[in-house]
DOBATOR-147165 format. One record per residue: z, x, y of N, C-alpha, C, CB in turn; residue number from 0. Coordinates in steps of 0.1 Angstrom, whole numbers, plus 5000, padded with zeros to 4 digits. Glycine has a CB too. Layout:
! DOBATOR-147165
PAZA, Z, X, Y, Z, X, Y, Z, X, Y, Z, X, Y, NUM $
...
//
This chain:
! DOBATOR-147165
PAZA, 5577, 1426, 9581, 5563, 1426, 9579, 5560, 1417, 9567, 5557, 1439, 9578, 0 $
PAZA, 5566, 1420, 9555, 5567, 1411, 9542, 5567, 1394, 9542, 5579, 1415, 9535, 1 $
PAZA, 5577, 1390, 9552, 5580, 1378, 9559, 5564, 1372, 9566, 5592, 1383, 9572, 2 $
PAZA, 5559, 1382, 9576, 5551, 1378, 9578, 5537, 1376, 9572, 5551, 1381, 9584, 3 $
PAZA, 5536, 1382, 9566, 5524, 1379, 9553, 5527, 1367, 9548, 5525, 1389, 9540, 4 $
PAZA, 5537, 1367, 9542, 5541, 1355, 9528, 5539, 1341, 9543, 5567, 1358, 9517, 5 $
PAZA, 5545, 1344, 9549, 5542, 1331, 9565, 5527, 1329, 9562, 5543, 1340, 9587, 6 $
PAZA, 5516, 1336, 9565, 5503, 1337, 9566, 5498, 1332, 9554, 5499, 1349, 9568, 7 $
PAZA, 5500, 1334, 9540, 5503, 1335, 9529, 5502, 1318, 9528, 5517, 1344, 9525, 8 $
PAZA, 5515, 1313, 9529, 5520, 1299, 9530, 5508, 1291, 9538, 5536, 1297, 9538, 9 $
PAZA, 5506, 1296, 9548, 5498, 1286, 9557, 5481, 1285, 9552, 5498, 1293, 9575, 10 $
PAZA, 5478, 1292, 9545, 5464, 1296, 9537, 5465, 1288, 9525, 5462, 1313, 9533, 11 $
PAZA, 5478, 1294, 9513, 5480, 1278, 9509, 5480, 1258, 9513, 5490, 1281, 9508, 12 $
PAZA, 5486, 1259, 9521, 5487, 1245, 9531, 5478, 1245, 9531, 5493, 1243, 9545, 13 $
PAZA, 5468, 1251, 9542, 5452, 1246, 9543, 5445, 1244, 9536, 5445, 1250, 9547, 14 $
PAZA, 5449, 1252, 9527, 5436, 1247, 9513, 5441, 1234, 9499, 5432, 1266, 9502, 15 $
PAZA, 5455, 1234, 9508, 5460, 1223, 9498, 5463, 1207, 9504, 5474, 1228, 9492, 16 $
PAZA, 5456, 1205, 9515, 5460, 1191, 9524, 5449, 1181, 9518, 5456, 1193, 9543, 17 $
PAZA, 5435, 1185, 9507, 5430, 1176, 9500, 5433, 1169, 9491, 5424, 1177, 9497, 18 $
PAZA, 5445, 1177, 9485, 5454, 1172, 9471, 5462, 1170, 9476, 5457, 1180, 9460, 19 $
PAZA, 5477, 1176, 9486, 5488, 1166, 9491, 5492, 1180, 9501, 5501, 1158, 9478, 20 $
PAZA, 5506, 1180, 9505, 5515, 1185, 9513, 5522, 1201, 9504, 5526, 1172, 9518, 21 $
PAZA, 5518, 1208, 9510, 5521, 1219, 9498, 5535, 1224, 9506, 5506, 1235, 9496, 22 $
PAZA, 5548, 1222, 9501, 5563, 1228, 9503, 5566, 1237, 9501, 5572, 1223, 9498, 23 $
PAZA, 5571, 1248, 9503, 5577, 1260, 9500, 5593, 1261, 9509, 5565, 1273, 9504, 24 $
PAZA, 5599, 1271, 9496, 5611, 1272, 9502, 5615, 1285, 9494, 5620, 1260, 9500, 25 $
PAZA, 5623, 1294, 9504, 5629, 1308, 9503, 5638, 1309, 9494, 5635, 1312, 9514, 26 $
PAZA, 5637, 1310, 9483, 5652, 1309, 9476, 5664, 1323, 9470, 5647, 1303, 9462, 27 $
PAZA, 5653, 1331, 9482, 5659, 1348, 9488, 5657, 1353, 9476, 5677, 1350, 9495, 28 $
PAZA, 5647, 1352, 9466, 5640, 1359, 9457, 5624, 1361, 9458, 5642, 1352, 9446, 29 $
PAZA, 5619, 1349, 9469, 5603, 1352, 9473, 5606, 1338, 9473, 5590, 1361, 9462, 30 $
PAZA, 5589, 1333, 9477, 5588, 1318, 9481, 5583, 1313, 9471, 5581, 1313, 9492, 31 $
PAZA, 5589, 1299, 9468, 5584, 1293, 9455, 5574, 1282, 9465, 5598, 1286, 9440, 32 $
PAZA, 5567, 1275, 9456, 5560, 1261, 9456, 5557, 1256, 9450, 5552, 1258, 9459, 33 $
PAZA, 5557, 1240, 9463, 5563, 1225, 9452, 5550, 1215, 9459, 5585, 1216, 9457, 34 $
PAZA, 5544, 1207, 9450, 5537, 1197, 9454, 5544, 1188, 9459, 5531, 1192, 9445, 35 $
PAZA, 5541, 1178, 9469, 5543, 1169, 9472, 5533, 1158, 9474, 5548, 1171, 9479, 36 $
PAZA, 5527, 1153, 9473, 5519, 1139, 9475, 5517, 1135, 9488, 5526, 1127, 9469, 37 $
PAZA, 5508, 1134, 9494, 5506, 1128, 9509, 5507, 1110, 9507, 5487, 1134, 9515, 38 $
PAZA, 5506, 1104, 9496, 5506, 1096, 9497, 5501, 1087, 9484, 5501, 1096, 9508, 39 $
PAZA, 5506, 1077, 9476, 5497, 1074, 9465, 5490, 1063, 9470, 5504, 1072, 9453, 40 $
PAZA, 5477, 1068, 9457, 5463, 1061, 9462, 5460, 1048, 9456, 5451, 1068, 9459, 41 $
PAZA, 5459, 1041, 9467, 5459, 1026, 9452, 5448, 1028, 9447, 5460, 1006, 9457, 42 $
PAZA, 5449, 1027, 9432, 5437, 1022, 9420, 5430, 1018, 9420, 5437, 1017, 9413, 43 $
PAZA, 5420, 1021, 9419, 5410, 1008, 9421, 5412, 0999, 9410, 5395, 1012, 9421, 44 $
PAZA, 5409, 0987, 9408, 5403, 0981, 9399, 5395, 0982, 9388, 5399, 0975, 9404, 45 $
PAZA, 5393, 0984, 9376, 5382, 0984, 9368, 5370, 0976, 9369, 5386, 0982, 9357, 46 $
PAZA, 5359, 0986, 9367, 5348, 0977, 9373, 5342, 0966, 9357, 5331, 0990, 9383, 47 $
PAZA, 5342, 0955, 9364, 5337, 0942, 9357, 5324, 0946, 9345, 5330, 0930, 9371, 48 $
PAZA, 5327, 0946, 9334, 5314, 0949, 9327, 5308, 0934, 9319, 5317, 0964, 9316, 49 $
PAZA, 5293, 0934, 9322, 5289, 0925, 9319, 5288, 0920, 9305, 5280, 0925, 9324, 50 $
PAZA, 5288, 0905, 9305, 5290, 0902, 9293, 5273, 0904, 9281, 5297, 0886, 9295, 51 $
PAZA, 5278, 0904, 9272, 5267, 0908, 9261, 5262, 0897, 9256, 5271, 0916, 9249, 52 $
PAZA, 5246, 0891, 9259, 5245, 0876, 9252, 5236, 0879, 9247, 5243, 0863, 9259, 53 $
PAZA, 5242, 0869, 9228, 5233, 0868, 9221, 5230, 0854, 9212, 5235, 0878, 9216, 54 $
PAZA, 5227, 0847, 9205, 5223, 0834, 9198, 5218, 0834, 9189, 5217, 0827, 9203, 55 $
PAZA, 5217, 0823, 9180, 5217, 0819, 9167, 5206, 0806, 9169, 5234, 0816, 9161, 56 $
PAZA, 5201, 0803, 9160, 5197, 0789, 9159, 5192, 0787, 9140, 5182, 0786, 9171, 57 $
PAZA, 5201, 0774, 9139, 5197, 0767, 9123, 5190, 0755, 9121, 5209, 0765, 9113, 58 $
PAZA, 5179, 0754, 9113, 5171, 0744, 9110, 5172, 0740, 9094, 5157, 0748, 9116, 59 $
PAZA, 5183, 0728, 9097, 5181, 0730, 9078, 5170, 0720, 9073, 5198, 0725, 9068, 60 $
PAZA, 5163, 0713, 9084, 5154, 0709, 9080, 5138, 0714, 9085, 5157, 0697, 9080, 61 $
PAZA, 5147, 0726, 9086, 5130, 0732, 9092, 5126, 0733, 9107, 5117, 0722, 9087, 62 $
PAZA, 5119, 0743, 9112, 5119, 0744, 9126, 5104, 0736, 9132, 5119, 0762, 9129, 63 $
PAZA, 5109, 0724, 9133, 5096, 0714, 9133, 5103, 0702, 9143, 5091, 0708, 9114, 64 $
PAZA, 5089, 0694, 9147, 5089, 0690, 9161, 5097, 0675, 9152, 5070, 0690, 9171, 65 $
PAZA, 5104, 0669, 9159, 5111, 0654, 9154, 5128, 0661, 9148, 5100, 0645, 9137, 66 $
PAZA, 5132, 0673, 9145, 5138, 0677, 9139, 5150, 0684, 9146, 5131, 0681, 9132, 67 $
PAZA, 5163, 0682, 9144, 5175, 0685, 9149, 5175, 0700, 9148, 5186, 0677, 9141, 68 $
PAZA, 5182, 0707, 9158, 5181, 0726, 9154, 5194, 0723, 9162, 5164, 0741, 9161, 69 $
PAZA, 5203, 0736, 9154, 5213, 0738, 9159, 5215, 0756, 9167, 5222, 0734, 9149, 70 $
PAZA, 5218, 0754, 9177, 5217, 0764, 9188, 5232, 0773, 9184, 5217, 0755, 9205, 71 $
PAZA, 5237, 0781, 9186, 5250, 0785, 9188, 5249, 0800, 9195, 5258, 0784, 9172, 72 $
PAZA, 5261, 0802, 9209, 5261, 0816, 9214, 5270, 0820, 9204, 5265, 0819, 9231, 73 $
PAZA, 5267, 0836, 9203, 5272, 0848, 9196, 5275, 0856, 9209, 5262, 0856, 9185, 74 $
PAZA, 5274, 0851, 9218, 5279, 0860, 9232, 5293, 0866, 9233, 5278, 0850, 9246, 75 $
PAZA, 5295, 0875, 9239, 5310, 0878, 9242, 5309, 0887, 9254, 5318, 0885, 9230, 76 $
PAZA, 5325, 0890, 9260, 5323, 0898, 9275, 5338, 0908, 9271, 5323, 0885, 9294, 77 $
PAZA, 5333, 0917, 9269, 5342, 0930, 9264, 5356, 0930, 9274, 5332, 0948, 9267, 78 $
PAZA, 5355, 0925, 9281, 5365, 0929, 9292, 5371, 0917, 9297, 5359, 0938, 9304, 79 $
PAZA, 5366, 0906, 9290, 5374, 0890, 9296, 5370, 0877, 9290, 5370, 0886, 9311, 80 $
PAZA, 5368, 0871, 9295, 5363, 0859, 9288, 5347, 0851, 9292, 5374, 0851, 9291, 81 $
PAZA, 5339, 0840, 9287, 5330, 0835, 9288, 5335, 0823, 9293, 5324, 0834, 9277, 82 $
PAZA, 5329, 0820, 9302, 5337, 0807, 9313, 5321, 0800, 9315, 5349, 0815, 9332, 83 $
PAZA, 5307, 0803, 9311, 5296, 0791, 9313, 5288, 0797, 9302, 5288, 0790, 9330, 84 $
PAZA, 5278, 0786, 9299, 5275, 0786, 9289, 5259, 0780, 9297, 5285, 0778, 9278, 85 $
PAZA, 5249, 0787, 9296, 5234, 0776, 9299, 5222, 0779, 9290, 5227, 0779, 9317, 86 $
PAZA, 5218, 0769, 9283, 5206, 0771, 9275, 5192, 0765, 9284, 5208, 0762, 9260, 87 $
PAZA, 5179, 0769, 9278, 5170, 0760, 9286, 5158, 0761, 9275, 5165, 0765, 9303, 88 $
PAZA, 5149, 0751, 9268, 5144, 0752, 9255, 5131, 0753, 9262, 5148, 0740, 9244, 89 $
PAZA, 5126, 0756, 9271, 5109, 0758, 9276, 5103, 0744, 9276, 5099, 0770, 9264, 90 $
PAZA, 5110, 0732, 9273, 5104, 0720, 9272, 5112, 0710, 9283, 5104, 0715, 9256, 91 $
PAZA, 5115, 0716, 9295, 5121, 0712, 9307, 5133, 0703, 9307, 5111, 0704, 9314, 92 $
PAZA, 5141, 0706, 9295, 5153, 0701, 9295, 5164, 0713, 9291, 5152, 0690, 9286, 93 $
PAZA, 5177, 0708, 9295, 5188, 0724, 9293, 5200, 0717, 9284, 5197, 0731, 9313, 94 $
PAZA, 5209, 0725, 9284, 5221, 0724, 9280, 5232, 0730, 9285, 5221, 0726, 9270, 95 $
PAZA, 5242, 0733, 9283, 5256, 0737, 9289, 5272, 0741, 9281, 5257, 0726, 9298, 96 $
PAZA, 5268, 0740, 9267, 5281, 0742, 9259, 5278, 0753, 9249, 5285, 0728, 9251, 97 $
PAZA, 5287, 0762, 9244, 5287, 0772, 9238, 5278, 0769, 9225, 5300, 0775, 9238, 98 $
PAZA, 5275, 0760, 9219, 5269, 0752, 9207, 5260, 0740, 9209, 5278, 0748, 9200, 99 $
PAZA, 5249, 0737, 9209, 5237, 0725, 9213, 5229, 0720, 9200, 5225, 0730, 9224, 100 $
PAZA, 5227, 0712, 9199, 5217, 0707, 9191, 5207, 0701, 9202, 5222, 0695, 9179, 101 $
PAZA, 5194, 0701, 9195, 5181, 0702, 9204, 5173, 0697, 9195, 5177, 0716, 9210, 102 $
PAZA, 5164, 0685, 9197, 5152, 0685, 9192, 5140, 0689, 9201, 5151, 0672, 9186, 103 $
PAZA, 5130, 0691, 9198, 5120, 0695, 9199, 5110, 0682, 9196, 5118, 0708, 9192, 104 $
PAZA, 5104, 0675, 9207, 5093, 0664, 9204, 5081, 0666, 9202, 5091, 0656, 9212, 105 $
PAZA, 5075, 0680, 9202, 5066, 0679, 9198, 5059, 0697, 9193, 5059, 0669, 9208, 106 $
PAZA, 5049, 0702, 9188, 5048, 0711, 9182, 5046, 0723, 9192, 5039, 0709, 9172, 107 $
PAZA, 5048, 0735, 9193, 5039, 0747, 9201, 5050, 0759, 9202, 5034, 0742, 9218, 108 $
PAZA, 5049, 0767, 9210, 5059, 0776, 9212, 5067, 0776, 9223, 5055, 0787, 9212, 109 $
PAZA, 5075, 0775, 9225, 5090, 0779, 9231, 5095, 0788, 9235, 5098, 0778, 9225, 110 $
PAZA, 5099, 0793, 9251, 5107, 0799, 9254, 5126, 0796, 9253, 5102, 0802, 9264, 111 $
PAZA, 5134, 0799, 9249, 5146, 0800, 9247, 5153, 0809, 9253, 5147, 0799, 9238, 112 $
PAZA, 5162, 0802, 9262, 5170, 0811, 9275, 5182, 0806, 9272, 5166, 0808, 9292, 113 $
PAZA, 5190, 0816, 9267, 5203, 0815, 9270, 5210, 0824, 9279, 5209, 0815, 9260, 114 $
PAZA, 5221, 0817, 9292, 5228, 0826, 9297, 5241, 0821, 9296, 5224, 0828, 9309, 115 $
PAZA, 5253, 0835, 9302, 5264, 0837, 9301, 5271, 0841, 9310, 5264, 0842, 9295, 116 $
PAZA, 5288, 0834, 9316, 5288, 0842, 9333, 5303, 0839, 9324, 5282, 0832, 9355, 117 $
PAZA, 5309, 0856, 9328, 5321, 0855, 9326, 5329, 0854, 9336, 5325, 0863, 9322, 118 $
PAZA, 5345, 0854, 9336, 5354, 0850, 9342, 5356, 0854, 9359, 5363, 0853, 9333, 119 $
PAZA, 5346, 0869, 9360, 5347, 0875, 9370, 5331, 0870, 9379, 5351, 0890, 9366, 120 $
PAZA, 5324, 0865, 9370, 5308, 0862, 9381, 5298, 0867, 9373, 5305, 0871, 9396, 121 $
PAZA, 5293, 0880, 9365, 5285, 0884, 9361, 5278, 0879, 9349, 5289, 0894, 9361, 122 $
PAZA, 5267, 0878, 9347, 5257, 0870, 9345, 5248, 0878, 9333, 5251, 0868, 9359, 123 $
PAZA, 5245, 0874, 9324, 5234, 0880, 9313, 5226, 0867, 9305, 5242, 0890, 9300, 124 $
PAZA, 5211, 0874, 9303, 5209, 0855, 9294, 5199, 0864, 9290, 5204, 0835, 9305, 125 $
PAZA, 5194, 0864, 9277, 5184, 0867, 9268, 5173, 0851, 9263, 5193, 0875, 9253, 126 $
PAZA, 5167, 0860, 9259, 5153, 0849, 9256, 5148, 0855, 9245, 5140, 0846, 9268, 127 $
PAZA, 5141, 0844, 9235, 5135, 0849, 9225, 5122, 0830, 9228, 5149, 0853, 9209, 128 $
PAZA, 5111, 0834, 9216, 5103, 0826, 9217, 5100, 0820, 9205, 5095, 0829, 9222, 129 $
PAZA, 5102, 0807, 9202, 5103, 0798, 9188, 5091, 0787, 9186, 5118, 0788, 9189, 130 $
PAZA, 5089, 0792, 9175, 5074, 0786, 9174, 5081, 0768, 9161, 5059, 0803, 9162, 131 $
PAZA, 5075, 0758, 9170, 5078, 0748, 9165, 5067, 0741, 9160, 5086, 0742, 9174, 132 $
PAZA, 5064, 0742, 9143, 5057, 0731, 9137, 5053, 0715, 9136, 5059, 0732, 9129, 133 $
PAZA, 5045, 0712, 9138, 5042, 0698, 9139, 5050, 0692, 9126, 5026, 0695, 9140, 134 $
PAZA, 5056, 0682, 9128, 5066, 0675, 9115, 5053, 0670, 9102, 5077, 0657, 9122, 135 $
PAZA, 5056, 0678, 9093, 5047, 0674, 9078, 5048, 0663, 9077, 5052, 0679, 9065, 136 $
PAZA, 5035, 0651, 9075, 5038, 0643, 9071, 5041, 0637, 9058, 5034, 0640, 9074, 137 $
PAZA, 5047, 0625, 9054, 5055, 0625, 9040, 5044, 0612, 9036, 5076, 0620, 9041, 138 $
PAZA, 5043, 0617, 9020, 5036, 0611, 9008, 5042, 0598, 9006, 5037, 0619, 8994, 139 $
PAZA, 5034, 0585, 9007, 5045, 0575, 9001, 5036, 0569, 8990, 5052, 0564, 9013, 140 $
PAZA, 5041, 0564, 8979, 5032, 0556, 8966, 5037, 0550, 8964, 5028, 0560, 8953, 141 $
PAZA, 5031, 0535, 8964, 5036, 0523, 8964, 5036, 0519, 8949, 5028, 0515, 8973, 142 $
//
């Protein structure tokens, strides 16, 4: 009768253990022990792609004014890989494409500034900020 219980026993185990793997038992004429076994290993998934973080810089050492050279630079990075595109667009219908741009501005007003970023796997981020560009001071001359 003991036999059959611990039978009943085992099979109540099994059933409630076929979500986690193959539940073994074996008599070792002391009572029944149990052993896991694995139904099967699960392939891994992949880590999922996390997007890259964009951010930018810009220097005017002669001032943020229209005629005048400004230098652009990404501070972007992508935690998990690398930066493989680079796209600026200065709100005055012209772009760029390198991690670093110089840009003039022809003439005075405000500015949207778009930079985006696509890392190695596809994913995509681009921030914007808005730059107010001064009409170029004109210069004193005395003859």
């Amino acid at each position: 009768m003991a036999t059959k219980s611990a039978t009943m026993a085992v099979r109540a185990l099994l059933i409630a253990s076929l979500a986690v793997g193959l539940l073994g038992c074996a008599d070792s004429g002391l009572g029944l022990t149990e052993q896991q076994i694995p139904l099967a290993q699960q392939p891994s998934r992949p880590p999922i792609n996390q997007a890259p973080h964009c951010n930018w810089a810009a220097e005017a050492p002669d001032g943020f004014s229209a005629g005048k050279s400004i230098f652009f630079y990404s501070t972007s990075n992508d935690p998990d890989g690398t930066l493989i595109r680079y796209a600026w667009t200065w709100g005055d219908e012209t772009r760029g494409d390198a991690p670093e741009e110089v840009h003039v501005f022809h003439s005075a007003g405000t500015f949207t500034v778009t930079h985006a970023v696509t890392d190695n796997v596809g994913a995509q981020t681009s921030c914007s900020a808005d730059l107010t560009i001064r009409q170029q001071a004109a210069s004193a001359r005395h003859d």
